[in-house]
Backbone atoms as SQL, in Angstrom:
CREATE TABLE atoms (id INTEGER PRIMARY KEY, chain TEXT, resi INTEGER, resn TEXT, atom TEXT, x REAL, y REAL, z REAL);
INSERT INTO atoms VALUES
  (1, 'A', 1, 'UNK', 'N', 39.735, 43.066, -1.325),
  (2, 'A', 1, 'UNK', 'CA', 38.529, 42.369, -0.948),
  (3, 'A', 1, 'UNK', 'C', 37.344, 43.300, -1.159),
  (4, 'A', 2, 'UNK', 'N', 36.099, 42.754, -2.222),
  (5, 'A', 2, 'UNK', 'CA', 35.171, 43.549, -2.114),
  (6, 'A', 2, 'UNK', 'C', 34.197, 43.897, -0.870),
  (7, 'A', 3, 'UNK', 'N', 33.852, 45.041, -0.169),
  (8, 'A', 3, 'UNK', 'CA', 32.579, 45.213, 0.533),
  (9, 'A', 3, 'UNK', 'C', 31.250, 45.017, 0.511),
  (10, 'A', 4, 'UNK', 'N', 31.069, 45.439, -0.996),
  (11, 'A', 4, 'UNK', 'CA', 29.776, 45.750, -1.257),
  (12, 'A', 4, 'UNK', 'C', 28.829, 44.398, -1.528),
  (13, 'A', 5, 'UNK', 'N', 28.261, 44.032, -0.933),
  (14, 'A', 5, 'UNK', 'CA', 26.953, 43.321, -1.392),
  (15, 'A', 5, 'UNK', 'C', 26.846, 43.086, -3.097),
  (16, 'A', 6, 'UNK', 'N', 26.934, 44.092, -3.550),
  (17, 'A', 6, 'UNK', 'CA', 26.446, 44.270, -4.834),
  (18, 'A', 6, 'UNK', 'C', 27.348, 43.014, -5.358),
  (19, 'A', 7, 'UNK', 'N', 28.560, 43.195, -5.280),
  (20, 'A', 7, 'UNK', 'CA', 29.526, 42.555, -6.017),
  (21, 'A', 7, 'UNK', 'C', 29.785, 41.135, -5.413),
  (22, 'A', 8, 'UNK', 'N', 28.716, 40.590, -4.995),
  (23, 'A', 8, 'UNK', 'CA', 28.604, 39.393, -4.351),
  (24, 'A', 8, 'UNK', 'C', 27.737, 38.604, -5.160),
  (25, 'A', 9, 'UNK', 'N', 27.843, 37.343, -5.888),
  (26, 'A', 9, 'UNK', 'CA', 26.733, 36.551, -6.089),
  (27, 'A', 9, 'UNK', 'C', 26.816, 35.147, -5.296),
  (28, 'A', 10, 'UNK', 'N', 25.310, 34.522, -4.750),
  (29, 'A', 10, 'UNK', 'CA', 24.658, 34.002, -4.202),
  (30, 'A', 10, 'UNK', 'C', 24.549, 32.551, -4.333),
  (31, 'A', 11, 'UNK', 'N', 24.806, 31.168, -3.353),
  (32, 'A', 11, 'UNK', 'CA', 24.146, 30.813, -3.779),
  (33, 'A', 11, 'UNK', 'C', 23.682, 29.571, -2.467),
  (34, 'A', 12, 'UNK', 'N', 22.534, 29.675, -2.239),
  (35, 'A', 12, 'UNK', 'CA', 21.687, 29.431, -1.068),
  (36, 'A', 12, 'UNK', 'C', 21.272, 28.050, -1.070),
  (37, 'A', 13, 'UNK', 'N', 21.900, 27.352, 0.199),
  (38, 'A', 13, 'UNK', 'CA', 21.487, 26.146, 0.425),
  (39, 'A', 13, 'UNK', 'C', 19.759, 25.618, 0.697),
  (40, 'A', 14, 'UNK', 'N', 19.941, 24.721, 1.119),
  (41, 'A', 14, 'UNK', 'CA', 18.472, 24.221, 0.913),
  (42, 'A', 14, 'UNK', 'C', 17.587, 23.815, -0.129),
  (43, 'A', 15, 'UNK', 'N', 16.020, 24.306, -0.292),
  (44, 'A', 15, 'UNK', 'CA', 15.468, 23.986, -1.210),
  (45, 'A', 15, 'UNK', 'C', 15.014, 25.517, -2.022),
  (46, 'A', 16, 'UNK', 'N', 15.748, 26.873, -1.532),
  (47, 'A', 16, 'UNK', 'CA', 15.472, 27.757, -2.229),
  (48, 'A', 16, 'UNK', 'C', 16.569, 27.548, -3.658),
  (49, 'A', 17, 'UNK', 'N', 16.328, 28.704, -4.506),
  (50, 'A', 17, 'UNK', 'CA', 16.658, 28.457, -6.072),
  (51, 'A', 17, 'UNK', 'C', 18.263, 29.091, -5.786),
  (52, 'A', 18, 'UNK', 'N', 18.803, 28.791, -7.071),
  (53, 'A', 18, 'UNK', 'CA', 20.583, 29.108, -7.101),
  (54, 'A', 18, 'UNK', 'C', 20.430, 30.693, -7.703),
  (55, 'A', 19, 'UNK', 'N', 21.515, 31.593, -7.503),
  (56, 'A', 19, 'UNK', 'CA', 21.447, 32.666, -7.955),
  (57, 'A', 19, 'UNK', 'C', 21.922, 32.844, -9.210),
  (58, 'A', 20, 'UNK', 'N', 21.070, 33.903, -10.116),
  (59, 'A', 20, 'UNK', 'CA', 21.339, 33.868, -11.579),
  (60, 'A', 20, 'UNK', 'C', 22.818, 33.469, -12.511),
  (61, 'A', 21, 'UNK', 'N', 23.808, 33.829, -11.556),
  (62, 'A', 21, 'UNK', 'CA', 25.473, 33.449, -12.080),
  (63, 'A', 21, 'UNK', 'C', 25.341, 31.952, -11.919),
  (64, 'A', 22, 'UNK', 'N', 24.496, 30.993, -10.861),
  (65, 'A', 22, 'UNK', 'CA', 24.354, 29.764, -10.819),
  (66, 'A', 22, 'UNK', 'C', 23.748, 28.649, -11.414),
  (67, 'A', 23, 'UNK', 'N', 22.831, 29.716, -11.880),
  (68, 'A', 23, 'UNK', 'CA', 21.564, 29.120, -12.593),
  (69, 'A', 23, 'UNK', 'C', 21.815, 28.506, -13.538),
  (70, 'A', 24, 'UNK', 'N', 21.329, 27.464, -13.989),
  (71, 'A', 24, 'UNK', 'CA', 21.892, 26.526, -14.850),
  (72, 'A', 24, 'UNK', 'C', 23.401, 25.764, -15.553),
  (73, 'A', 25, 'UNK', 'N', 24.307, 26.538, -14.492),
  (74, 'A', 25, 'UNK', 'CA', 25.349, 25.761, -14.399),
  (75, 'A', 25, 'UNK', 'C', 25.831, 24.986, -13.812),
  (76, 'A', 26, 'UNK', 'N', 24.989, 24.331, -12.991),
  (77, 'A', 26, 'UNK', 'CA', 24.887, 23.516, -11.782),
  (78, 'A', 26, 'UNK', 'C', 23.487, 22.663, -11.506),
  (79, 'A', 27, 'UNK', 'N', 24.361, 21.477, -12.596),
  (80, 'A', 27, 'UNK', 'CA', 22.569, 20.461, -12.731),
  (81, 'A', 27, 'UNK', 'C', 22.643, 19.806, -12.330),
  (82, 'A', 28, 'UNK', 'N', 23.772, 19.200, -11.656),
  (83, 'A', 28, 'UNK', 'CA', 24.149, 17.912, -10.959),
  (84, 'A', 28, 'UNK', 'C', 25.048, 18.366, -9.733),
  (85, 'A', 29, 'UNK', 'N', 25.433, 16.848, -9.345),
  (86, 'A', 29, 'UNK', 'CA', 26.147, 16.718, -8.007),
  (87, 'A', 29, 'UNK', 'C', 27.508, 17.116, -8.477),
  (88, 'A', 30, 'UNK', 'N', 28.244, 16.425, -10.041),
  (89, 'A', 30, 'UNK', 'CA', 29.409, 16.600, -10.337),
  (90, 'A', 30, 'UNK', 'C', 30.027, 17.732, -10.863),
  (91, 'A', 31, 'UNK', 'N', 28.526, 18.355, -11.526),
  (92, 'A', 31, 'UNK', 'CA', 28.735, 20.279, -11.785),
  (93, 'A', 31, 'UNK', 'C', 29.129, 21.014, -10.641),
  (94, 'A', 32, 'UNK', 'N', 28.628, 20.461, -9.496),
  (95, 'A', 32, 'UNK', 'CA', 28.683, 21.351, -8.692),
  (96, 'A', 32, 'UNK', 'C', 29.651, 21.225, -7.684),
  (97, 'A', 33, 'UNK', 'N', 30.428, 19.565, -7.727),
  (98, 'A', 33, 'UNK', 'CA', 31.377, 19.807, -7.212),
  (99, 'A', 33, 'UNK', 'C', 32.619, 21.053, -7.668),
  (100, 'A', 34, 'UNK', 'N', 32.337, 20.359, -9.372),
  (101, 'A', 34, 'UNK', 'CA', 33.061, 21.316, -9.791),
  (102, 'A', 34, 'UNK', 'C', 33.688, 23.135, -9.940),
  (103, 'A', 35, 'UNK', 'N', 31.989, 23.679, -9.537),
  (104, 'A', 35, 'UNK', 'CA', 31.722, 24.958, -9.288),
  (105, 'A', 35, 'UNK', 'C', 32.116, 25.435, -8.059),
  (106, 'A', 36, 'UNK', 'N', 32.330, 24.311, -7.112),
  (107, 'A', 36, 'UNK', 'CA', 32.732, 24.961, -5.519),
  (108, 'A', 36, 'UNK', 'C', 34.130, 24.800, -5.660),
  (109, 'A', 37, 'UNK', 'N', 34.696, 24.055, -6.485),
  (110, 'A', 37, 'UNK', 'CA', 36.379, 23.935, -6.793),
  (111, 'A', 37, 'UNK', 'C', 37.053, 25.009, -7.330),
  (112, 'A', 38, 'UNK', 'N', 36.170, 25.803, -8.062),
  (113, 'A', 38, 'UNK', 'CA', 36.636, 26.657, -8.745),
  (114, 'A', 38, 'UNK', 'C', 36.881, 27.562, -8.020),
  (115, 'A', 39, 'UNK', 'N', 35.987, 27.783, -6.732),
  (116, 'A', 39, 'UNK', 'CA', 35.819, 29.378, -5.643),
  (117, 'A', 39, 'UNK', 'C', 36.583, 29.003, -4.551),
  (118, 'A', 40, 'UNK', 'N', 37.920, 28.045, -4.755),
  (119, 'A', 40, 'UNK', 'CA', 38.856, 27.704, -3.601),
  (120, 'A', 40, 'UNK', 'C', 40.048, 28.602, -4.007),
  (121, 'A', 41, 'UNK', 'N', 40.085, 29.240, -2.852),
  (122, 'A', 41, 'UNK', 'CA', 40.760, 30.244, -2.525),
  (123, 'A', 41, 'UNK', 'C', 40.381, 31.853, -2.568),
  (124, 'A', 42, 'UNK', 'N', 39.263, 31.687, -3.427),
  (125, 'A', 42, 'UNK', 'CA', 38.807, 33.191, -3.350),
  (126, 'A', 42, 'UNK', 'C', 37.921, 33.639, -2.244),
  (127, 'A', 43, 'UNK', 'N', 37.934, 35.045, -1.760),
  (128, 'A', 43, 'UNK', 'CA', 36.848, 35.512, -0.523),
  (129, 'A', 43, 'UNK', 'C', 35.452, 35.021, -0.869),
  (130, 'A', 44, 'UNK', 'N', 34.969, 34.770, 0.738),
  (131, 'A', 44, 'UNK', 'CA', 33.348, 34.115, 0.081),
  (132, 'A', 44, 'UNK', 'C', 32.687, 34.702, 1.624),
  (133, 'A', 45, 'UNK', 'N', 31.420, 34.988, 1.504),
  (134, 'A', 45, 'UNK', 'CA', 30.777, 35.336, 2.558),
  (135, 'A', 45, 'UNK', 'C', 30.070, 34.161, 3.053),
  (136, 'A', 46, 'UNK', 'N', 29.650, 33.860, 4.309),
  (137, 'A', 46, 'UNK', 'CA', 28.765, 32.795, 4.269),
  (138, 'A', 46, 'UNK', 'C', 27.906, 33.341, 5.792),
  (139, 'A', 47, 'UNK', 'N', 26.815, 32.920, 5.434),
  (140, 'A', 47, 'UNK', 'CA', 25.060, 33.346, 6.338),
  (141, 'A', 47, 'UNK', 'C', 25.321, 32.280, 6.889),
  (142, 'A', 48, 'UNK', 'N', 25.053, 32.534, 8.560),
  (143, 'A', 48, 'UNK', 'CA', 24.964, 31.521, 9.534),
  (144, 'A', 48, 'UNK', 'C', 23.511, 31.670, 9.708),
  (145, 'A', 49, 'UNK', 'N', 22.809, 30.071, 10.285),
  (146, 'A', 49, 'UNK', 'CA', 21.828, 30.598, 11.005),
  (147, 'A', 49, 'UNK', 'C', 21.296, 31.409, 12.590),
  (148, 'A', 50, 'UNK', 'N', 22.452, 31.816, 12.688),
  (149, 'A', 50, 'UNK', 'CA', 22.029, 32.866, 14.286),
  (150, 'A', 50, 'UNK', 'C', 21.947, 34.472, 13.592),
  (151, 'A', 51, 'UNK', 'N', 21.980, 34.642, 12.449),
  (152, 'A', 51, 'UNK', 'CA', 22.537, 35.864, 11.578),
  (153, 'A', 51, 'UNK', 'C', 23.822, 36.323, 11.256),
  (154, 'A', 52, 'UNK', 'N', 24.708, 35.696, 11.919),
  (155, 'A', 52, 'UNK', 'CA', 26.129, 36.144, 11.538),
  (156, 'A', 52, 'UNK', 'C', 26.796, 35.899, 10.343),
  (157, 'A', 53, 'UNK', 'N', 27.658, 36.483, 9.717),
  (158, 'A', 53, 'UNK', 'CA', 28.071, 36.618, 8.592),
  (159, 'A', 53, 'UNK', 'C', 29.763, 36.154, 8.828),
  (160, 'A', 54, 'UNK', 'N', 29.923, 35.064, 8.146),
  (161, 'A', 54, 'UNK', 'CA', 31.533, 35.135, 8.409),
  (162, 'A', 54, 'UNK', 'C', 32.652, 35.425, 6.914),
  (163, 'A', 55, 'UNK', 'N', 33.032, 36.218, 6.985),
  (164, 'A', 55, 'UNK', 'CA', 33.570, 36.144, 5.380),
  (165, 'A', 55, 'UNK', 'C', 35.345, 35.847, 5.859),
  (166, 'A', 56, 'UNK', 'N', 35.567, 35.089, 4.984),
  (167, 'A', 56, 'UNK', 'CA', 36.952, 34.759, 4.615),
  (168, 'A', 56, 'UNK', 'C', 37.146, 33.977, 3.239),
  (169, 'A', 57, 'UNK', 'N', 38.511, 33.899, 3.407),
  (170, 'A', 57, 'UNK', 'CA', 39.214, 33.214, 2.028),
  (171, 'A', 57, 'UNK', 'C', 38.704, 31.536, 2.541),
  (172, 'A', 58, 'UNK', 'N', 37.901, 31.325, 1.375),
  (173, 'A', 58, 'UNK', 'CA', 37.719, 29.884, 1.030),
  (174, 'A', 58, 'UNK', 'C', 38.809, 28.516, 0.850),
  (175, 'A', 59, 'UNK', 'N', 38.799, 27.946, 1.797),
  (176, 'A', 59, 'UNK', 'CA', 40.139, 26.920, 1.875),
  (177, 'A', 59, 'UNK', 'C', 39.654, 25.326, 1.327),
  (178, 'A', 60, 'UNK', 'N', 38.895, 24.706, 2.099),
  (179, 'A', 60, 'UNK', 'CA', 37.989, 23.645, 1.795),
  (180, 'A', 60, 'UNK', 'C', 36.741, 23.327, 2.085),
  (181, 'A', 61, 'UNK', 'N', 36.093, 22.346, 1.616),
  (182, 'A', 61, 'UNK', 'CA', 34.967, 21.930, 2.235),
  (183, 'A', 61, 'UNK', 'C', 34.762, 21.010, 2.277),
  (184, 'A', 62, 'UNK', 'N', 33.865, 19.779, 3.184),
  (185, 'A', 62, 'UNK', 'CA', 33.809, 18.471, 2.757),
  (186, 'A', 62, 'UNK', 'C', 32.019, 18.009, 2.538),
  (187, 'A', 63, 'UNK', 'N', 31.707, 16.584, 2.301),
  (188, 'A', 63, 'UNK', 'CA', 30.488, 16.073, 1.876),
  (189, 'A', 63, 'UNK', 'C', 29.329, 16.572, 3.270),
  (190, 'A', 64, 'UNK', 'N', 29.704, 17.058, 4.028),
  (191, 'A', 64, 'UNK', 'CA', 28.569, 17.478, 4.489),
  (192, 'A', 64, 'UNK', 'C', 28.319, 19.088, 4.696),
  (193, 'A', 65, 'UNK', 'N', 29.512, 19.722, 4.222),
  (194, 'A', 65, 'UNK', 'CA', 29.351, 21.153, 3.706),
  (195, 'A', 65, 'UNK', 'C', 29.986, 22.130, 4.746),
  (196, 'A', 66, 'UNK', 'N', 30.700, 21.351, 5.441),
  (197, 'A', 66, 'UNK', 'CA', 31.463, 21.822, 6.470),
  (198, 'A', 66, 'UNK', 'C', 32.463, 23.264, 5.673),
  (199, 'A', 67, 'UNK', 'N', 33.058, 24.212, 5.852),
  (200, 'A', 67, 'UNK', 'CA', 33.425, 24.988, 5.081),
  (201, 'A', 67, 'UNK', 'C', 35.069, 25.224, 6.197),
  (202, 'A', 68, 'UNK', 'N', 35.874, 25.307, 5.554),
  (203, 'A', 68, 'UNK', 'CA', 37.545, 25.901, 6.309),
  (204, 'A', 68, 'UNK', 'C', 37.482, 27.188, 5.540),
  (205, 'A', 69, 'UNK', 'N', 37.441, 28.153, 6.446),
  (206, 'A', 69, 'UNK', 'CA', 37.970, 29.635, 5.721),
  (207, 'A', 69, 'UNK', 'C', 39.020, 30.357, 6.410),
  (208, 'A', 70, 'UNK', 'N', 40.242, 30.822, 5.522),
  (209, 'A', 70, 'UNK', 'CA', 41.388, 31.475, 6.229),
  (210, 'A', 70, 'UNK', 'C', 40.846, 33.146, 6.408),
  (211, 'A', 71, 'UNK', 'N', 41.618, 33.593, 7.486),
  (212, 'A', 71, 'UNK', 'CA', 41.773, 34.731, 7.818),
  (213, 'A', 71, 'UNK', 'C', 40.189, 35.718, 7.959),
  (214, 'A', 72, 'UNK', 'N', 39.521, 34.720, 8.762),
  (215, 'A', 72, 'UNK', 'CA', 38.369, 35.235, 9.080),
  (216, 'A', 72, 'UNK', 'C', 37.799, 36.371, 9.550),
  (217, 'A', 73, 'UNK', 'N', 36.763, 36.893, 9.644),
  (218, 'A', 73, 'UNK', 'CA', 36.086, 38.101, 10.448),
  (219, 'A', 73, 'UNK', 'C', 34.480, 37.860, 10.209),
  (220, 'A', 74, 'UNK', 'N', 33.997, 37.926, 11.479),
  (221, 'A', 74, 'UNK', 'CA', 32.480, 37.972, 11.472),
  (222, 'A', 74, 'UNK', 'C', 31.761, 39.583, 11.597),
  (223, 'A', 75, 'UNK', 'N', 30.080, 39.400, 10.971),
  (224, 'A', 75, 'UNK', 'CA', 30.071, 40.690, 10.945),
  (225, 'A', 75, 'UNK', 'C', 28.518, 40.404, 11.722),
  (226, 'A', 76, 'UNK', 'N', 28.278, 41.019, 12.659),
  (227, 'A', 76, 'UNK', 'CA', 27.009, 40.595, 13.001),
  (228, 'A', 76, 'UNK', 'C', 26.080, 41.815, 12.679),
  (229, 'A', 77, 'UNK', 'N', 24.776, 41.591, 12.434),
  (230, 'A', 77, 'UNK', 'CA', 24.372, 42.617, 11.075),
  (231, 'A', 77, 'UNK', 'C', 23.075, 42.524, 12.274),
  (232, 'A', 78, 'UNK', 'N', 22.666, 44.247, 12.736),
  (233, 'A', 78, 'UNK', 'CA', 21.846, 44.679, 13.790),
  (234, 'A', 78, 'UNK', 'C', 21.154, 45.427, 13.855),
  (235, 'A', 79, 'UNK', 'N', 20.028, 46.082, 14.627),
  (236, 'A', 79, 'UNK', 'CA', 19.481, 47.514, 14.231),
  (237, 'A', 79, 'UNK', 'C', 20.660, 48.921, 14.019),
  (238, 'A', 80, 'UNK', 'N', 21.616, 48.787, 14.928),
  (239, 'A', 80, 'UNK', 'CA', 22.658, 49.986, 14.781),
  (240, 'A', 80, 'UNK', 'C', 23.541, 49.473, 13.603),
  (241, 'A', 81, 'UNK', 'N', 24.834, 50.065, 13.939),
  (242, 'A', 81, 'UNK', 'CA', 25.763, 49.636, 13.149),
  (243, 'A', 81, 'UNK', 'C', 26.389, 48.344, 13.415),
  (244, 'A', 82, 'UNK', 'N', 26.718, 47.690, 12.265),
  (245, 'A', 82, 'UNK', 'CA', 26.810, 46.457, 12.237),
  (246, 'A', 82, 'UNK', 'C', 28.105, 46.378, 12.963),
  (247, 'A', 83, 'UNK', 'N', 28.399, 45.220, 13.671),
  (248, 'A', 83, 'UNK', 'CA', 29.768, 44.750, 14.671),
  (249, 'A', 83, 'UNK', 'C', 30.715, 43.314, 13.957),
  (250, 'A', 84, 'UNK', 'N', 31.486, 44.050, 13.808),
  (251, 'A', 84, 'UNK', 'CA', 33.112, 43.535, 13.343),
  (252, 'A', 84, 'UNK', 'C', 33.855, 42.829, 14.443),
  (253, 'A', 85, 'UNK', 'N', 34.269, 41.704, 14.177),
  (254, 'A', 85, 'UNK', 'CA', 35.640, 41.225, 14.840),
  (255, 'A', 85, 'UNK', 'C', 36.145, 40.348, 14.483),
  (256, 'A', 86, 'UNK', 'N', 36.944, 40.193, 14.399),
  (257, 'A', 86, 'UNK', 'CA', 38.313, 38.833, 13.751),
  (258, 'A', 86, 'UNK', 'C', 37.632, 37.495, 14.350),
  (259, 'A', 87, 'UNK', 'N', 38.036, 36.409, 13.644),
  (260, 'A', 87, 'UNK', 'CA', 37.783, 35.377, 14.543),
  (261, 'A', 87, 'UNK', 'C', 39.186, 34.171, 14.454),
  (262, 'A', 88, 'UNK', 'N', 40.233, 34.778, 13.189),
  (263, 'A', 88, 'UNK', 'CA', 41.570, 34.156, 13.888),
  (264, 'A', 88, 'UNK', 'C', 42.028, 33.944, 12.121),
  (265, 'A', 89, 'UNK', 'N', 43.123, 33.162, 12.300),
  (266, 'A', 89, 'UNK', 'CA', 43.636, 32.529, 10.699),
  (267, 'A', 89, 'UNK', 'C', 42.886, 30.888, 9.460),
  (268, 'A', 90, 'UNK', 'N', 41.774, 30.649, 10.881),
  (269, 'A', 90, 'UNK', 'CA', 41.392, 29.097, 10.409),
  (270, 'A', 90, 'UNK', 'C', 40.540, 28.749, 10.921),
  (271, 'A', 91, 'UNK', 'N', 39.327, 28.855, 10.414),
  (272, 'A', 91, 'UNK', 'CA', 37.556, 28.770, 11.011),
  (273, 'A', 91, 'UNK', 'C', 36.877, 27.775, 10.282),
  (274, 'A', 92, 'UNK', 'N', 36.539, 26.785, 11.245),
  (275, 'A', 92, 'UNK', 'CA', 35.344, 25.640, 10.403),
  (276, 'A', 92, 'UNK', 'C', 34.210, 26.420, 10.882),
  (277, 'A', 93, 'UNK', 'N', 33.237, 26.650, 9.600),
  (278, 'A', 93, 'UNK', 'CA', 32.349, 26.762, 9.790),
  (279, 'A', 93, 'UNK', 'C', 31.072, 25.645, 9.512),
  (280, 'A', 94, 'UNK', 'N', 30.357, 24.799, 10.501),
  (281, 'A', 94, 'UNK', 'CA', 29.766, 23.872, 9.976),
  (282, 'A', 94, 'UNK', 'C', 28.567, 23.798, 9.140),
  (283, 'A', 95, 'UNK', 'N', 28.161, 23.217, 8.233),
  (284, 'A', 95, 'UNK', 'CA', 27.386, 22.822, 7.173),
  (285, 'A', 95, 'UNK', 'C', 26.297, 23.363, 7.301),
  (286, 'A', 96, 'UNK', 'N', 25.799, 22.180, 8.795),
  (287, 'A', 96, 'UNK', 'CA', 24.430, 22.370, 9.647),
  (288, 'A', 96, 'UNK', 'C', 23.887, 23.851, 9.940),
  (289, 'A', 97, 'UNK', 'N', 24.832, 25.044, 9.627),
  (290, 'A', 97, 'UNK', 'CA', 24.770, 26.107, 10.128),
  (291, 'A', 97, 'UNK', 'C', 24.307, 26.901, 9.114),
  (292, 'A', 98, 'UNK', 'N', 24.695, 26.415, 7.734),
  (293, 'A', 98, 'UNK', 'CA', 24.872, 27.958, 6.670),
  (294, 'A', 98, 'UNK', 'C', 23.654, 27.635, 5.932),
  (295, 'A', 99, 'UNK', 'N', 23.611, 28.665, 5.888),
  (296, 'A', 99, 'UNK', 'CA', 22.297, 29.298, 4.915),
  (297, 'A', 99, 'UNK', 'C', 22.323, 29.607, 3.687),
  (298, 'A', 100, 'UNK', 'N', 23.655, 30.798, 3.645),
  (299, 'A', 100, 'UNK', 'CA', 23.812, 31.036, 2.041),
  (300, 'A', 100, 'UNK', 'C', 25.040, 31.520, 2.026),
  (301, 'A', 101, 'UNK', 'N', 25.679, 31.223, 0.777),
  (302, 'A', 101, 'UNK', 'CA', 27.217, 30.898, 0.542),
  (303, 'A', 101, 'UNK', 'C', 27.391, 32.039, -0.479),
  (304, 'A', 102, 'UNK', 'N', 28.495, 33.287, -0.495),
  (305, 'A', 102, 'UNK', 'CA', 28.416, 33.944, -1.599),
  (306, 'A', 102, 'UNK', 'C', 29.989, 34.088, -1.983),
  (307, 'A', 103, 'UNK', 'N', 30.122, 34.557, -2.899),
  (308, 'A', 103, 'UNK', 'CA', 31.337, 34.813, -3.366),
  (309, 'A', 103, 'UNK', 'C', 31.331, 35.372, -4.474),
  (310, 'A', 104, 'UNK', 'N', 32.738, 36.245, -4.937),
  (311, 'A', 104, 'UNK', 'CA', 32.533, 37.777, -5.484),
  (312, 'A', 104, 'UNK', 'C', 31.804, 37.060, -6.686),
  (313, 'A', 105, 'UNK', 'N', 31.022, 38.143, -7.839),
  (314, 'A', 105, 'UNK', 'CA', 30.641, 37.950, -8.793),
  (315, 'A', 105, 'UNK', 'C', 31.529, 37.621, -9.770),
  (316, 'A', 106, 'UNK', 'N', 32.860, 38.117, -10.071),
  (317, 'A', 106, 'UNK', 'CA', 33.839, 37.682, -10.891),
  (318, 'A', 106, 'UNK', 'C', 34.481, 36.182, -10.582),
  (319, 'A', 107, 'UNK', 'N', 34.922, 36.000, -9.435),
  (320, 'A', 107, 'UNK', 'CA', 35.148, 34.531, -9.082),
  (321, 'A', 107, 'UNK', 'C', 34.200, 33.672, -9.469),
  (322, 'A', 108, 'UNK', 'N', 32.622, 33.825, -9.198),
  (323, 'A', 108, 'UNK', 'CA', 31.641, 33.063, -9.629),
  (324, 'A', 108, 'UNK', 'C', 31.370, 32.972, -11.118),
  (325, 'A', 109, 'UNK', 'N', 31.689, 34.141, -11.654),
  (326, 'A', 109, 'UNK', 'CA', 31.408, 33.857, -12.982),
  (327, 'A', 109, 'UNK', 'C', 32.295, 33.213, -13.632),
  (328, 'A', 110, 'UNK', 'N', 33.324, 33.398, -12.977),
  (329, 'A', 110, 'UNK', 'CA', 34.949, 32.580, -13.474),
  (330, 'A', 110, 'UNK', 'C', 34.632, 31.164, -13.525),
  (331, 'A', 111, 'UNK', 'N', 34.255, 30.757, -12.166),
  (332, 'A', 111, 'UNK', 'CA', 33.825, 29.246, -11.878),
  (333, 'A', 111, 'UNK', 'C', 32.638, 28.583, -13.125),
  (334, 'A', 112, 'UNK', 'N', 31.918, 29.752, -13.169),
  (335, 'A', 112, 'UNK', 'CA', 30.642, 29.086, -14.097),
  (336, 'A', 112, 'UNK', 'C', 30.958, 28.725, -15.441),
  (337, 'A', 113, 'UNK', 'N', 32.252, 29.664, -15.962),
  (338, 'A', 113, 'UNK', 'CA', 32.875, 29.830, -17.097),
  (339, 'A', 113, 'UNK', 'C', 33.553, 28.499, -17.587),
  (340, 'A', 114, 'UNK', 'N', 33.877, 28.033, -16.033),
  (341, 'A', 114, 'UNK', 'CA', 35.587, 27.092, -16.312),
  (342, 'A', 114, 'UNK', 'C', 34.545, 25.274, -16.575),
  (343, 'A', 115, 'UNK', 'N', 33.181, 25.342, -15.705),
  (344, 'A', 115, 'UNK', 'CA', 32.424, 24.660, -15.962),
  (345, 'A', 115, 'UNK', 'C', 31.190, 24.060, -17.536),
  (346, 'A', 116, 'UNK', 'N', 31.892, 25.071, -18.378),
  (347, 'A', 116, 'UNK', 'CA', 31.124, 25.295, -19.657),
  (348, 'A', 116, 'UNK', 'C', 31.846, 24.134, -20.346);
């Protein structure tokens, strides 16, 4: 499992823009189902809105963006050092909550690839 940020690409709900691995491979509703199909099963980070970070293995998701991730851990990100703890084998994280969805750069580019 990667750590680093770096090796993470992005891609942020709402009305901000998709991140460059996203960018224009995802023009529609059916591209993009397709692009989130592709990142099932691989590690994905995802931004809550209280700041917490939950990363796990990507299981499902449904039409309102609800997310199932196995073998979870949250990281809550602070002035000191950031705080770690498990949160179990099987975490909904809801829709209403996330901010921005990442997953490694190779998985994403894989996905963008399989979408060409």
């Amino acid at each position: 499992m990667a750590t680093g940020m770096e090796s993470f690409a992005s891609v942020t709900t709402g009305k901000e823009s998709l991140a460059p691995v996203a960018e224009g491979q995802v023009k529609d509703s059916e591209s993009a189902k397709g692009f989130m199909g592709q990142l099932m099963n691989t590690t994905v980070r995802i931004h809550i809105s209280d700041g917490r970070i939950i990363t796990g293995q990507l299981w499902c998701f449904d039409q309102l963006r609800n997310a199932i991730l196995l073998n979870c851990h949250e990281t809550r990100v602070s002035a000191g050092p950031d705080q770690h703890r498990p949160l179990g084998p099987l975490v909904m994280v809801p829709g209403k909550h996330i901010l921005k969805f990442e997953a490694s750069r190779s998985a994403s580019e894989a996905a963008a690839a399989a979408g060409e």
